[in-house]
N, C-alpha and C positions, 0 to 999 in steps of 0.2 A: 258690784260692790268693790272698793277699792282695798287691796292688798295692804295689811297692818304687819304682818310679818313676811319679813324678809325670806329667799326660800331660794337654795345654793346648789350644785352640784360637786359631785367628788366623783370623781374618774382613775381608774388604773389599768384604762384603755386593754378592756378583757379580748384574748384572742379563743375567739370559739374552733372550735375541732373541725379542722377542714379547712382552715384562713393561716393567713399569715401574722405577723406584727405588724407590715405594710396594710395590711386591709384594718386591722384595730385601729391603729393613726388615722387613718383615713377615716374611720368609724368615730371616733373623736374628736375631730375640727367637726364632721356631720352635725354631733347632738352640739358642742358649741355651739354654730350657727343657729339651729333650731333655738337653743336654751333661750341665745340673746333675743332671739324676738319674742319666746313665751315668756319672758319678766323674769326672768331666774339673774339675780346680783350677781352671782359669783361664780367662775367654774373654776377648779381646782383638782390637779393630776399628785397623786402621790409616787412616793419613790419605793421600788421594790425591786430585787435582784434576784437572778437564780432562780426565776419562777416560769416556765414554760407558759403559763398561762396568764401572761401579766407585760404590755408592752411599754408601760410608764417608767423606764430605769434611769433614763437620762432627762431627769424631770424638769432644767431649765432648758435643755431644748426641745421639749412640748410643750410648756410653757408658752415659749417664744413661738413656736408653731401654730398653736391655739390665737392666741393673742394676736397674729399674724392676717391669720383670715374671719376675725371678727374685728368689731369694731367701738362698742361701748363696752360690753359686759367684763369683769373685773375677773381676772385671770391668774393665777398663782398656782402653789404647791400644799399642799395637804397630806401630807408634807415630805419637806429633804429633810432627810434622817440626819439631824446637824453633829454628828460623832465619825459620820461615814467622811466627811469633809472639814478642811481648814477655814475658816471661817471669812479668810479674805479670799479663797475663789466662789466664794457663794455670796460674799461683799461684790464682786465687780461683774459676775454673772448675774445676778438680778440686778445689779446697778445699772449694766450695758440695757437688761431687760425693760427697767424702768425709762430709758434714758430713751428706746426707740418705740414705747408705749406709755406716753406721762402720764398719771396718773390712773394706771390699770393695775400694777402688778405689783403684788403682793406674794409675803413669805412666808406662810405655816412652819413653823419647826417640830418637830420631833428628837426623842432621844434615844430611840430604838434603833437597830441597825434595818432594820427591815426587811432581813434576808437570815438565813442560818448562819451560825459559827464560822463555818470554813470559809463561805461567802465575806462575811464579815470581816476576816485576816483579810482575805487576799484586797479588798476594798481599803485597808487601814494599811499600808505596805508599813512604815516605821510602826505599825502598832501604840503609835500617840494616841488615838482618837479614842474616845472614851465616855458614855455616859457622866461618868464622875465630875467633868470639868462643862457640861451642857451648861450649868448658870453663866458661867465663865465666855464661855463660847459667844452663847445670848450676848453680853454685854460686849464683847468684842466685836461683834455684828453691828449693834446700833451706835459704837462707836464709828467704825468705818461709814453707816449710813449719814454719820451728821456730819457737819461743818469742820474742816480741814481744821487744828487747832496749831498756834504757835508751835514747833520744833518737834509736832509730829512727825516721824520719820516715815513709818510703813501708810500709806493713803492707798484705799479704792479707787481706781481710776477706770472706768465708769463708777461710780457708786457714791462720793463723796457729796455729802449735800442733796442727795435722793429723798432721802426720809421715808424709804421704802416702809410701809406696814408689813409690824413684825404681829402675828399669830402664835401661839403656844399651843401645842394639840397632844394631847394626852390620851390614855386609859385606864389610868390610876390616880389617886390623888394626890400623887406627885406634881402630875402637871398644874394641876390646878392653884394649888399652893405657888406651885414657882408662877406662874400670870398673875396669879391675886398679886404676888409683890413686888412685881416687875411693872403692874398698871398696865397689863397688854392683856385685845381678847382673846379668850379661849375659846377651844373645839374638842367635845368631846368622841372616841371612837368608838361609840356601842353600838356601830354597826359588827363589829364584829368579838366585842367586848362590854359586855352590857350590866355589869355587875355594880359598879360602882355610880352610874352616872349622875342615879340624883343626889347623892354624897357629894360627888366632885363640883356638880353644879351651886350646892349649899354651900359647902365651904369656899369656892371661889370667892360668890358674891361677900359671902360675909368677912374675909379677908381682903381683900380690893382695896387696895390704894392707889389714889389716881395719880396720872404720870401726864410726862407731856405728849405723849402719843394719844393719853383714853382719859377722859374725866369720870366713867361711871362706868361700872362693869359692861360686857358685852359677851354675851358667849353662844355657842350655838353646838348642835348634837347632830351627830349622823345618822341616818335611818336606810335599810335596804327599803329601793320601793320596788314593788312590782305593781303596776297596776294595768288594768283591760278592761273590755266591754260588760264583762260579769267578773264576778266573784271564783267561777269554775274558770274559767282562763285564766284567771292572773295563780291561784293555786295550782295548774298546770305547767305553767312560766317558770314559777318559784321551785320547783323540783328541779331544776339545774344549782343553783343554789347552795340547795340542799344536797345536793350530791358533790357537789364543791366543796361542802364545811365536811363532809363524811370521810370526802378522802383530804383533806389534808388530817386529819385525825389518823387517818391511818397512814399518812405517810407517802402518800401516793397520788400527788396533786400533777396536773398536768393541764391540757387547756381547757377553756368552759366549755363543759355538755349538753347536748342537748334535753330537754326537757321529757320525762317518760311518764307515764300513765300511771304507774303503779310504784311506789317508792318504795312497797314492802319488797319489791322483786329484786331492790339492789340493795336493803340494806338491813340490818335486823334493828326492832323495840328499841333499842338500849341506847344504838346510834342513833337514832331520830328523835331519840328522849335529848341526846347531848347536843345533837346539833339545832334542837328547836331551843333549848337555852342558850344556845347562842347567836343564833336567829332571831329575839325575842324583840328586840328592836325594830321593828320588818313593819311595813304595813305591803298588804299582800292585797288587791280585790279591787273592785268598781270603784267609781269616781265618789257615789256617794261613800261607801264602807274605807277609802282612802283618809276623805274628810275628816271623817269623824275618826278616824285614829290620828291625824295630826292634833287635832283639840285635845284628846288626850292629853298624850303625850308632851302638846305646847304647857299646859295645864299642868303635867306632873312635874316638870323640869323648870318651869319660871325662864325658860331659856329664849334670848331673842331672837334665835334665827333657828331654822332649820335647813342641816345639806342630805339631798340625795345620793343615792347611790344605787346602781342597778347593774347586777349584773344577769343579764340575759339574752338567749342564745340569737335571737335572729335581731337583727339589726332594729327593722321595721319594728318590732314588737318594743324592743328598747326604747324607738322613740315617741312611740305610742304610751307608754308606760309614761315617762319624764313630762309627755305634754298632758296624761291627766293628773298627775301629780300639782301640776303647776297651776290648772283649773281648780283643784280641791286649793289650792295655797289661796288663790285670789278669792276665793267665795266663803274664804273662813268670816 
């Protein structure tokens, strides 16, 4: 049966305990490779700092890495935290991007810093950079992306005349609002924020003005997959995870763990009550039980696309998970 929705990945190139950041990179051109032959549109690396467990920081050069050793599949950011950055080195870094991959690379923005407080100064050295001015930013962007104007002084170079695809990626209905009136698609995060989505998804569509990038809304949601040969493996799988959303709650994140038997033995009721609502996004289980939780979900959100996200511990199972994800996408 042929594929009616589109079906994406989101990477933050997880470093499991006992590896490096070299073997994570390495583990992410991997599932690229793979994605682009299982029919996955998009892979997209987000930006994150200061995280032991997370080798996506310098996110236009995995971008460029990515994009390097594949060959069709569309490759970008999910996203650069656009507050961490001036607007024209992320103008001439995906321009350069676009310029030595035409027509693949694409830019998610965000307005989160994506890292703590302190992380965040020392990232902002003049302390300019600021959530408050993200609209501003945004139009400063797709200014540098388009066509050199008379007595323009500051130009992109790579970047000018690109017409990079700009993305809006949210978790509030902040973002949504700013896409709807920008006429650019949105992406929502309730892979690890799940409260808002189908709010954010409503009001997008129904504020939506189209631009010269987008004639008609387009938006898509992030979902944790885990998926395996039954149902008890992939809920096996998913207990790294779960122990992942546990400790950064308590403040104590470091690299991805491995997967344990018994989840009561690391963590008490109350935590797994918190981290299954934040979790709630997940499809977890067998090809058939995968399925039928994207119809869901395609179902409650009205949303055209769906991105993955996986994080889990052994490589292999990683890409075993993504390749029945992508089987459940094609037989919807």
């Amino acid at each position: 049966m042929a594929n009616s929705v589109p079906y994406s990945i989101l990477d933050i190139s997880p470093i499991p305990q006992g590896f490096t950041a070299a073997d994570a990179l390495r583990n992410s051109l991997d599932v690229a490779q793979h994605a682009e032959q299982w029919g996955y549109s998009r892979y997209w690396v987000a930006e994150h700092h200061n995280m032991t467990g997370n080798a996506s920081s310098a996110t236009a050069v995995l971008v460029g890495h990515i994009a390097s050793g594949t060959t069709k599949i569309k490759v970008g950011s999910g996203g650069v935290m656009l507050p961490n950055h001036a607007p024209l080195v992320i103008a001439e870094q995906f321009g350069t991007l676009e310029s030595l991959y035409p027509g693949r690379i694409e830019l998610g923005l965000g307005r989160a810093p994506g890292t703590d407080q302190m992380t965040a100064r020392a990232l902002r050295r003049d302390l300019l950079g600021s959530d408050d001015r993200f609209p501003q930013d945004v139009r400063e962007l797709q200014h540098y992306f388009g066509p050199i104007q008379d007595g323009q002084s500051v130009k992109a170079i790579p970047g000018a005349n690109t017409h990079v695809p700009i993305w809006i990626l949210g978790s509030s209905l902040y973002g949504a609002q700013l896409a709807a009136h920008f006429g650019l698609p949105y992406a929502f995060a309730s892979h690890f924020a799940p409260d808002h989505l189908l709010e954010a998804m409503s009001i997008y569509r129904d504020l939506f003005k189209p631009s010269e990038q987008l004639a008609k809304p387009y938006s898509g949601f992030v979902m944790n997959v885990v998926a395996a040969d039954t149902d008890e493996e992939a809920q096996y799988l998913f207990t790294t995870l779960q122990q992942n959303v546990v400790r950064m709650r308590r403040n104590t994140r470091g690299q991805l763990p491995p997967p344990i038997e018994n989840l009561d033995d690391f963590c008490d009721p109350h935590e797994q009550a918190a981290a299954a609502h934040t979790l709630q996004c997940s499809l977890v289980g067998s090809l058939d039980t995968i399925r039928e939780g994207m119809r869901t979900w395609l179902d409650r959100t009205g949303a055209n696309e769906i991105l993955f996200t996986g994080q889990i511990f052994d490589h292999k199972a990683r890409l075993k998970s993504f390749e029945i994800a992508a089987q459940a996408a094609q037989s919807l």
